[in-house]
C-alpha positions in Angstrom: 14.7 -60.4 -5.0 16.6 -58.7 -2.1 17.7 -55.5 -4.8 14.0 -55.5 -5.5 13.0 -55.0 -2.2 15.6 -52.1 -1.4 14.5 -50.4 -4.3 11.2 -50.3 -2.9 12.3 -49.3 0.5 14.3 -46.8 -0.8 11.1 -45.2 -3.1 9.1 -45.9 -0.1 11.6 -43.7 2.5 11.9 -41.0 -0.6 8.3 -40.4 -0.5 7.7 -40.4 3.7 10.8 -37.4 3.3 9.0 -35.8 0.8 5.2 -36.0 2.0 6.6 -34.7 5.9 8.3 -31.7 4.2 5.5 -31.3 2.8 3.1 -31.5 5.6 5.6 -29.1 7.8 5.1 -26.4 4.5 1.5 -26.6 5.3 1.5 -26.5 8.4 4.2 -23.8 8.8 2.3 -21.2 6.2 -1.2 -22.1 8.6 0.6 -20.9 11.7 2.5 -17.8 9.8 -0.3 -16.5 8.2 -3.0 -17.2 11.2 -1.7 -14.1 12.7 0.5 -11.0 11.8 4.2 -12.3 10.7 6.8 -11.5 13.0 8.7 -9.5 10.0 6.2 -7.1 9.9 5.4 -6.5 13.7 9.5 -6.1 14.1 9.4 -3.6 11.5 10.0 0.1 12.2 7.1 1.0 10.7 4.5 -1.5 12.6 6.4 -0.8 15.8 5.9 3.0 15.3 2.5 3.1 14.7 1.6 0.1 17.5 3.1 2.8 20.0 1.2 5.9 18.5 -2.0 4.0 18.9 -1.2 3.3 22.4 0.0 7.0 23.2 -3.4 8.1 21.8 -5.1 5.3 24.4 -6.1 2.6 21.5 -4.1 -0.3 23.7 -3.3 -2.6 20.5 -0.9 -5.4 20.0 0.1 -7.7 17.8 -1.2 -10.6 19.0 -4.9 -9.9 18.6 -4.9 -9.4 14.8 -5.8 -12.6 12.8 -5.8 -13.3 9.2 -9.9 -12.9 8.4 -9.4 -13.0 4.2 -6.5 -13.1 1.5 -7.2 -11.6 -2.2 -5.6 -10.9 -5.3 -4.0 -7.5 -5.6 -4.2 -6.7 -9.0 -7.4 -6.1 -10.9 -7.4 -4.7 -14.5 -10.6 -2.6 -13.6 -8.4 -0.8 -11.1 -4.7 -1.1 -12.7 -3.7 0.6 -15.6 -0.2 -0.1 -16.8 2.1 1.8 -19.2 5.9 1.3 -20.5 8.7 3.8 -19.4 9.6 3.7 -22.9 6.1 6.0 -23.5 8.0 9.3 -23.1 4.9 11.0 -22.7 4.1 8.6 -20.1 8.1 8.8 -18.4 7.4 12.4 -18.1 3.9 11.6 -16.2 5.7 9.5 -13.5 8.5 12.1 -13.1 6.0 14.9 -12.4 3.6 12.7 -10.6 6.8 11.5 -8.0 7.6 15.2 -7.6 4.4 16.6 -6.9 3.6 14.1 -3.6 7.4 14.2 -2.8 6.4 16.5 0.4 2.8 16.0 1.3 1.4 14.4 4.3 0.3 10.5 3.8 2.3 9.5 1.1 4.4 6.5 1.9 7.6 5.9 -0.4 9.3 2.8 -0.9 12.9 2.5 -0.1 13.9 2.6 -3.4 11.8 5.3 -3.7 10.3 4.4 -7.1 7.0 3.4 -6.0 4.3 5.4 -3.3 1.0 4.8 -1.1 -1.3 7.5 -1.2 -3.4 7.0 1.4 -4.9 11.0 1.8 -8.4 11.0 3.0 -9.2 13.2 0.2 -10.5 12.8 -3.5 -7.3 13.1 -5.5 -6.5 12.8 -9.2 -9.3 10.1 -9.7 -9.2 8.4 -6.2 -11.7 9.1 -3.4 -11.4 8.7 0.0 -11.7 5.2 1.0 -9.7 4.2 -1.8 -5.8 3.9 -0.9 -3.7 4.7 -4.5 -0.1 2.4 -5.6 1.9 4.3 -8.1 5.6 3.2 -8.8 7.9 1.9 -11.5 8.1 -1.9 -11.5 11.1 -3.2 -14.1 10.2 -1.4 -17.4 6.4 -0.5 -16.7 4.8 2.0 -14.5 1.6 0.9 -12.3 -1.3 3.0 -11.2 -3.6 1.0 -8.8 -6.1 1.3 -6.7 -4.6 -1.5 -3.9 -6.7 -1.1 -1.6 -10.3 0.0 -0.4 -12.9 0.4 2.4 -16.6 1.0 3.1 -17.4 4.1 3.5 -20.9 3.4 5.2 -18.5 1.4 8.0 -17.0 5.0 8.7 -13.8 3.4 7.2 -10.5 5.5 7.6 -6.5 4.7 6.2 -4.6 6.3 9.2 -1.1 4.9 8.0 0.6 3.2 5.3 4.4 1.7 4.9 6.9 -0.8 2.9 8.7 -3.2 4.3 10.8 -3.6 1.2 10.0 -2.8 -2.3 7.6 -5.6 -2.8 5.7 -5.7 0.4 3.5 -2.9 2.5 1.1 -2.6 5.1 -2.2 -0.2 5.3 -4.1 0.0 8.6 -7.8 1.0 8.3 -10.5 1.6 10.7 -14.0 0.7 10.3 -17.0 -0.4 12.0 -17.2 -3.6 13.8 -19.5 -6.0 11.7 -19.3 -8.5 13.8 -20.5 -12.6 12.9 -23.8 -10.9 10.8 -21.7 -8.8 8.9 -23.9 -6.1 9.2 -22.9 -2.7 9.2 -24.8 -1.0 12.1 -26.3 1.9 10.1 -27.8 4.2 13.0 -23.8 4.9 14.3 -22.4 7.8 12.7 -18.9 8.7 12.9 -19.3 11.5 15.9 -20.8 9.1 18.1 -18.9 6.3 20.5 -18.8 3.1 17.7 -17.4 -0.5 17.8 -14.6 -0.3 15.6 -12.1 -2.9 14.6 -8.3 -2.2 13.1 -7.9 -3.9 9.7 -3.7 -4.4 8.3 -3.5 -5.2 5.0 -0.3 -6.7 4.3 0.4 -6.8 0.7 3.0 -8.5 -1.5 3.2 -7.4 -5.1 5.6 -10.4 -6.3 3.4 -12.6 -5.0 -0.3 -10.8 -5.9 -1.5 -11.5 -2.4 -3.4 -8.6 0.4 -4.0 -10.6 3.4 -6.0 -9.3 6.4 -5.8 -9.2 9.7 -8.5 -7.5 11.8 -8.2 -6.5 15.8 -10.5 -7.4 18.2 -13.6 -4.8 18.5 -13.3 -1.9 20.8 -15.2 1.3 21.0 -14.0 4.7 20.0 -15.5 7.7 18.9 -13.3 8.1 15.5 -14.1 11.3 14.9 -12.3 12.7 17.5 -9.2 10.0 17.6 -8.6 10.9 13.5 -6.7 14.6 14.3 -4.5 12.4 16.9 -3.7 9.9 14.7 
């Protein structure tokens, strides 16, 4: 009777370890993800454009982004996927690589197999508020759009950046829509708006774009875009 009950207290402590590591996952990945992770506001690239934003008198920090949405990155209506063994399609990615290797908002990763066009600009299928992921992952080369905006919220990509291979940020302005979620219509993008900053912090192992959005401030974007 005695070895029965140790069993059972045994099972019994087993499960109590198991359900509070549990509850401390849960309860760690609400806290991480409620605002932007400390590995991306240390990063070079966060802390580089936080700083530019406060030179051109947008006072920003981290701690007033907080996670409004998480999606899915990849969509088959906006992916198309080929095989590096395709030599027609090998000879594609080299030339495609070469031809943004110098130009203005085009982000490379650090292995530099993979870019973020973010150019404001309609370019080879893309328009403006559509931000483009191009790249060799293992075997296959991706063509995505990873991200995009409303253009009736005056929406604007001013920068883009990995982390590592796998993860990057995209910061987008657009106008406030505050708890309606209307877009105020009658404010064009020469006037003084309310704005807020969007990051989209993307993982491509994991298929996950979370956003964080700033809290509203006014801004006429039209003449902050040629400081930014």
């Amino acid at each position: 009777m005695n070895n029965k009950y140790q069993v059972l207290s045994i099972i019994l402590i087993i499960l109590l370890i198991i359900l509070g590591v549990f509850i401390n996952i849960r309860e760690e990945k609400a806290v991480d993800d409620s605002k932007i992770p400390e590995r991306v506001e240390m990063s070079r690239g966060f802390q580089r454009w936080i700083t530019n934003l406060k030179n051109k008198g947008v006072d920003k920090n981290a701690d007033e982004f907080r996670m409004i949405e998480e999606n899915e990155i990849y969509n088959s209506m906006w992916m198309k996927v080929y095989s590096m063994d395709d030599q027609d399609k090998k000879e594609l990615y080299d030339k495609t690589m070469s031809s943004v290797k110098n130009l203005k908002k085009i982000a490379f990763s650090p292995s530099e197999r993979e870019f973020l066009d973010y150019r404001n600009e309609i370019r080879d299928g893309y328009l403006p508020e559509e931000v483009r992921f191009f790249g060799q992952k293992e075997d296959k080369i991706i063509d995505s759009r990873i991200v995009s905006c409303l253009k009736e919220a005056n929406c604007y990509f001013d920068r883009g950046y990995f982390i590592d291979n796998d993860v990057l940020v995209i910061t987008e302005f657009s106008m406030s829509r505050g708890k309606d979620k209307v877009i105020p219509s009658e404010c064009s993008i020469d006037s003084v708006c309310t704005y807020t900053i969007k990051l989209h912090l993307a993982d491509l192992v994991r298929n996950s774009r979370i956003v964080y959005e700033s809290e509203p401030f006014e801004v006429n974007l039209s003449v902050l875009i040629p400081e930014l």
